[in-house]
C-alpha positions in Angstrom: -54.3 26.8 66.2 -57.3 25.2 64.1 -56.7 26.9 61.0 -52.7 25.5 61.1 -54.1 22.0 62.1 -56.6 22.2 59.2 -54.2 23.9 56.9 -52.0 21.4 57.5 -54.2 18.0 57.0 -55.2 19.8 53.8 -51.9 20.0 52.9 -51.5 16.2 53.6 -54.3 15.1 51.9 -53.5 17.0 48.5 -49.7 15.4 48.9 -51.2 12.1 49.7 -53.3 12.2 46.2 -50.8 13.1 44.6 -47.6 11.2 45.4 -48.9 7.8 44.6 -50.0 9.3 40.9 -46.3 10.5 40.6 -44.9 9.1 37.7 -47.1 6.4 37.0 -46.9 6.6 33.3 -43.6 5.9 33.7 -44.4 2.4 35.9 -45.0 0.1 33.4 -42.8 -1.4 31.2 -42.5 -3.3 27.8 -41.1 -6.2 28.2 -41.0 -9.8 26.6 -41.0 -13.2 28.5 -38.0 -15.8 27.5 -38.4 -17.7 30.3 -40.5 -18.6 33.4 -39.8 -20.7 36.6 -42.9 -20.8 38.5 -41.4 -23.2 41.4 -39.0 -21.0 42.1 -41.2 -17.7 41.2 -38.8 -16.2 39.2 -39.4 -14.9 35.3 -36.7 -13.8 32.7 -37.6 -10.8 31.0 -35.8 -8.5 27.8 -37.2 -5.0 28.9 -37.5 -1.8 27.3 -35.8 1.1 29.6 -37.5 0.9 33.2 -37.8 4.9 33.7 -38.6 5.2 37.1 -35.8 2.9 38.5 -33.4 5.2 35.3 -32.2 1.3 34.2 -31.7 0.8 30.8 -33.5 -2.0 27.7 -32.0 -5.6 28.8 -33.0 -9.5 29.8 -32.7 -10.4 33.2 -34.3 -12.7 36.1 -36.7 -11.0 38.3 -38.2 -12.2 41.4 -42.6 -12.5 41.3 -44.2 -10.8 44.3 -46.9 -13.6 44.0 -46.2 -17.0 42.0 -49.6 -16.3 40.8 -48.5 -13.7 38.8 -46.5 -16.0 36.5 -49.8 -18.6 35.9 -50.9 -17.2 33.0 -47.8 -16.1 31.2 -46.0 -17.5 28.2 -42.0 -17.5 26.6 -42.8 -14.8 23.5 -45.6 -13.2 25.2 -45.6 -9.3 24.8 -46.0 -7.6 28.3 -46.2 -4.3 30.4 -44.9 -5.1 33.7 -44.4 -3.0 37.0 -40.9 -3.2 39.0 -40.2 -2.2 42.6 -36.5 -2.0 44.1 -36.8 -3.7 47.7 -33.5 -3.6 48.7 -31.5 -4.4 45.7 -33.5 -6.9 44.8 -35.6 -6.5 41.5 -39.8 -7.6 41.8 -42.0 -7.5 39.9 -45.7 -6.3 41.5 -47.7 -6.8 38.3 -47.8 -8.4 34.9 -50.1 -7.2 32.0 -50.8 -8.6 28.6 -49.5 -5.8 25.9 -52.3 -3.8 23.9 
């Protein structure tokens, strides 16, 4: 009974290393600001192809996690930026300068 308890929190540990790495190449994306709305913590972006949510290159409004996130930002700045789907609803979790 051990070794399946210890076989098995192995086994949970090795999937919980790995799923968070899973695809996160794919996470960011190249994108370039044409517009921000800090009060209402919104940004409009034109985006390459967002891979992991299989959506393909266009401009649209997301929604900031944090306001904060859209401080620093500029209209024409190049980006990488990170996109969850809660519930339908685009957000973006992180935005980068480009290299």
């Amino acid at each position: 009974m051990n070794t399946l308890k210890n076989t098995l929190a192995i086994s949970m540990i090795a999937l919980g290393m790995t799923l968070p790495f899973s695809g996160f190449a794919q996470d960011l994306t190249d994108g370039e600001i044409k517009k921000v709305d800090l009060e209402a913590g919104k940004v409009t972006i034109k985006h390459g192809e967002i891979k992991h949510l299989e959506m393909p290159s266009m401009t649209m409004v997301f929604t900031a996690k944090n306001k904060n996130l859209l401080t620093d930002i500029k209209v024409g700045e190049k980006i990488k930026f990170m996109v969850i789907n809660e519930g339908g609803k685009m957000i973006v979790t992180d935005i980068q300068p480009a290299q």
